[in-house]
C-alpha positions as CSV (number, residue, x, y, z in Angstrom):
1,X,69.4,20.1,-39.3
2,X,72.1,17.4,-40.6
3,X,71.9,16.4,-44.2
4,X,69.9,13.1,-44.5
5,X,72.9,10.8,-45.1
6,X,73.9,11.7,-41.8
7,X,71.7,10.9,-39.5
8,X,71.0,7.6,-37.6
9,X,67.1,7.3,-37.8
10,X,65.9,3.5,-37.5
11,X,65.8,1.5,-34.0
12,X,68.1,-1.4,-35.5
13,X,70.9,1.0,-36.2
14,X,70.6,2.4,-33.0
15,X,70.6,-0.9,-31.1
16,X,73.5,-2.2,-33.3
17,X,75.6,0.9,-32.1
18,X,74.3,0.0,-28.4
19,X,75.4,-3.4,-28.5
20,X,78.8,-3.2,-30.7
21,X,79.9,0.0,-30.3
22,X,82.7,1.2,-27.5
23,X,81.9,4.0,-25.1
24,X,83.4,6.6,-24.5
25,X,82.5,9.3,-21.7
26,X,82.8,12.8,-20.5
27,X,81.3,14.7,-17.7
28,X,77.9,15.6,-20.1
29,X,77.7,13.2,-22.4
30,X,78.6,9.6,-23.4
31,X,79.7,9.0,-27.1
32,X,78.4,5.7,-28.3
33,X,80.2,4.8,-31.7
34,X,80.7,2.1,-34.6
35,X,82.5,1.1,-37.1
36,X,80.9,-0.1,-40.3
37,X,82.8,-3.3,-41.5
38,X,85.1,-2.6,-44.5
39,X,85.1,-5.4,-47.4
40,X,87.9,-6.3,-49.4
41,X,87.3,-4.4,-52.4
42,X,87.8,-1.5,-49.9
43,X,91.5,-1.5,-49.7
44,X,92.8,0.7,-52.6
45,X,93.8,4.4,-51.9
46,X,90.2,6.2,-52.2
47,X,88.6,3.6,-49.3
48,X,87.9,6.0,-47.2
49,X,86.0,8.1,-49.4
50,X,83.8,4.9,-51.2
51,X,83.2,4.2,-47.3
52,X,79.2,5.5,-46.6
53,X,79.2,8.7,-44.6
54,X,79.5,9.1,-40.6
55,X,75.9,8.9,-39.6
56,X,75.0,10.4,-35.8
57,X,72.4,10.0,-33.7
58,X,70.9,11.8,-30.4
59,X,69.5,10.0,-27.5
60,X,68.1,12.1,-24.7
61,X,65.8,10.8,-22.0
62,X,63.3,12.3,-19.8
63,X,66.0,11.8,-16.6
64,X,67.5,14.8,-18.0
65,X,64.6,17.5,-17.8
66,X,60.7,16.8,-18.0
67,X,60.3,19.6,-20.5
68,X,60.9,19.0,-24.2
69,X,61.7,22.4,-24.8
70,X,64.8,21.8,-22.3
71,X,65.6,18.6,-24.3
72,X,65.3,20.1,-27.9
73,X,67.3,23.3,-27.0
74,X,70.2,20.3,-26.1
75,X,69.5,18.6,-29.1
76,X,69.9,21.5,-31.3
77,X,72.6,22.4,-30.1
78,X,74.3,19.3,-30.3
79,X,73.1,19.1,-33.8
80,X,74.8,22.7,-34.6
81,X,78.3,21.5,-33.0
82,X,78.3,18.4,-35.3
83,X,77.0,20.4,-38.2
84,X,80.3,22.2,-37.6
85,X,82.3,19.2,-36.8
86,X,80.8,17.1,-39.9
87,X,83.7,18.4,-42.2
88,X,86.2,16.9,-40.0
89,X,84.2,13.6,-39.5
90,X,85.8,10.2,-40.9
91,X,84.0,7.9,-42.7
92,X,82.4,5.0,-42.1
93,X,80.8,5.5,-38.5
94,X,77.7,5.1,-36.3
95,X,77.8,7.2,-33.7
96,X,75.2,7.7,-30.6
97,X,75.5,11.1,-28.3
98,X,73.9,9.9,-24.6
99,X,72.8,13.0,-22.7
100,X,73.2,13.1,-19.7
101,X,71.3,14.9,-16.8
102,X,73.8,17.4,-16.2
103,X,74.1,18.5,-19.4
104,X,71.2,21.1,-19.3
105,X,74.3,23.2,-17.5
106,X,76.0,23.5,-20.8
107,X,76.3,26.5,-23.2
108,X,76.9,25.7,-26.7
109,X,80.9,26.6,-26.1
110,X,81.0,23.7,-24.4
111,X,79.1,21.5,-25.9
112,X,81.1,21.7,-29.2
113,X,84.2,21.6,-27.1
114,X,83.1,18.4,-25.3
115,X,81.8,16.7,-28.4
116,X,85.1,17.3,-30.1
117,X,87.2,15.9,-27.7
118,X,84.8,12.6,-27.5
119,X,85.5,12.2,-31.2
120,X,89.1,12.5,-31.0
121,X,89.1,10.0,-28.2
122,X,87.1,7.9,-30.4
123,X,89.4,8.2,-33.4
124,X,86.3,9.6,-35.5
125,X,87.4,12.9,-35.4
126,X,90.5,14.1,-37.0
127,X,92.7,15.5,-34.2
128,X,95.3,17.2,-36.3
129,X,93.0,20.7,-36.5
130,X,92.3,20.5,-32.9
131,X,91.1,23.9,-31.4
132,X,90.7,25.6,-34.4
133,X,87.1,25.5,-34.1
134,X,86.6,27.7,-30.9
């Protein structure tokens, strides 16, 4: 499970991601994401650590399997790749994982693979460390 402060739980943030956020896509899943307005006050060195913390959220329909055990396997593995990721994470975002259909295909290798590439795509991610998590 993510720590608290990272997870996207209430509707309004979910549909303010939806209806501001850019997209970005791969083959499995489609990476939703936000950027939480910085103020003024916000512009010394340590902004980006008095920014609130990334925040992430899974949506997965019923298109992609029927059975919710098929669905939660998908979601915890997600959740497990960003647990990993979450060290790496920038401040400051809303971010959405769309599942799609063909991601019950997936093994957790790519998964975490796919979702790290999204975020760097994204700029949420920071790209410097790339594969050093596989």
């Amino acid at each position: 499970m993510l720590p608290d402060t990272n997870r996207l739980k209430h509707r309004k943030d979910f549909s303010a991601v939806y209806r501001k956020g850019m997209r970005r896509n791969s083959a499995h899943f489609s990476l939703r994401a936000l950027r939480k307005p910085k103020s003024a006050e916000l512009s010394k060195p340590t902004a980006e650590k008095s920014l609130p913390p990334t925040r992430t959220g899974i949506s997965i329909s019923l298109k992609v399997s029927k059975r919710a055990v098929v669905r939660n396997r998908i979601k915890r593995q997600i959740r497990a790749a960003l647990r990993q990721l979450l060290p790496r994470l920038k401040f400051g975002w809303d971010l959405v994982i769309v599942v799609r259909p063909i991601a019950q295909e997936c093994n957790y290798a790519e998964i975490l693979q796919e979702l790290e590439q999204l975020l760097v795509e994204a700029e949420v991610l920071d790209g410097n460390s790339r594969g050093s998590i596989l």
